[in-house]
C-alpha angles and dihedrals in degrees: 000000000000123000093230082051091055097045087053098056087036089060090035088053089048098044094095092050088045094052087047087050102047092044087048092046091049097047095046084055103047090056095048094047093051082041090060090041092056088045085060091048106067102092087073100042094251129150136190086264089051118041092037092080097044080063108058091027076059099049103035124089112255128289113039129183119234079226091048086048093043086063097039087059086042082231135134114262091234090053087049099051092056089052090051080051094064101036082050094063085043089059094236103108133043126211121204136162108260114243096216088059128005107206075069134095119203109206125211138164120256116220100279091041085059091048088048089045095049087052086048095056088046090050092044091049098046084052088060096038088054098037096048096036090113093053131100124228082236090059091042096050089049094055100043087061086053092052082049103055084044094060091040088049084053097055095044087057097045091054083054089050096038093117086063123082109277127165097203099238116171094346117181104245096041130123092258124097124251090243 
């Protein structure tokens, strides 16, 4: 048998432990690098629950929909309202009726919200910048095509599966940003 043979069903035999080990891996990270950012957070009383939706209500276009922010977070409506609640005794978000529909809320963020949110993004920033500052942009770019195919792997998926329940939540295609 042929080196380059070997090394193919080598690779082939491996491939499971290498997919466990890159969704492990993944996963392990995402939730140490949210974990640093909280860390870094503290100062301003903000938790993972909290400043997680000054993020994306900071990066998002206006106006967003309590429902459309819901899925951004990947979270359940009921789990978000109470969140809003909180950030709206804190005076950083605003709830009104959307005048488009009235069952919904748009969601923005009030002057001192916007001035939290803006120190969330630069704390979020300077977390990246410290935690990649050993990579290449080679290595990055290359990540960030397998995050890509990742994502485009999910959604295929998803339209398979789109009989099944699905809440939507992040899908590729949809008006939020791949942050």
């Amino acid at each position: 048998m042929s080196d380059s043979v070997k090394e193919a069903e080598d690779i082939a035999r491996d491939m499971p432990l290498l997919r466990r080990k890159f969704g492990h891996r993944l996963a392990r990270l995402a939730t140490l690098w949210r974990r640093e950012i909280d860390h870094d957070l503290r100062q301003f009383n903000l938790t993972d629950a909290t400043w997680r939706p000054l993020y994306y209500l900071r990066s998002l276009p206006p106006p967003v929909r309590q429902t459309d922010l819901a899925r951004a977070l990947s979270v359940e409506a009921p789990s978000l309202v109470r969140v809003l609640d909180v950030l709206e005794k804190q005076n950083f978000v605003s709830r009104d009726v959307d005048p488009e529909d009235r069952r919904s809320k748009l969601i923005g963020l009030t002057e001192a919200g916007a001035k939290v949110a803006n120190q969330v993004l630069h704390t979020a920033d300077s977390v990246g910048e410290r935690l990649l500052a050993g990579v290449s942009e080679s290595a990055l770019n290359e990540c960030l095509s397998v995050f890509d195919q990742v994502r485009s792997g999910l959604q295929e998926d998803r339209e398979r599966n789109a009989g099944e329940s699905d809440t939507g939540r992040g899908q590729p295609g949809s008006r939020f940003p791949v942050l």
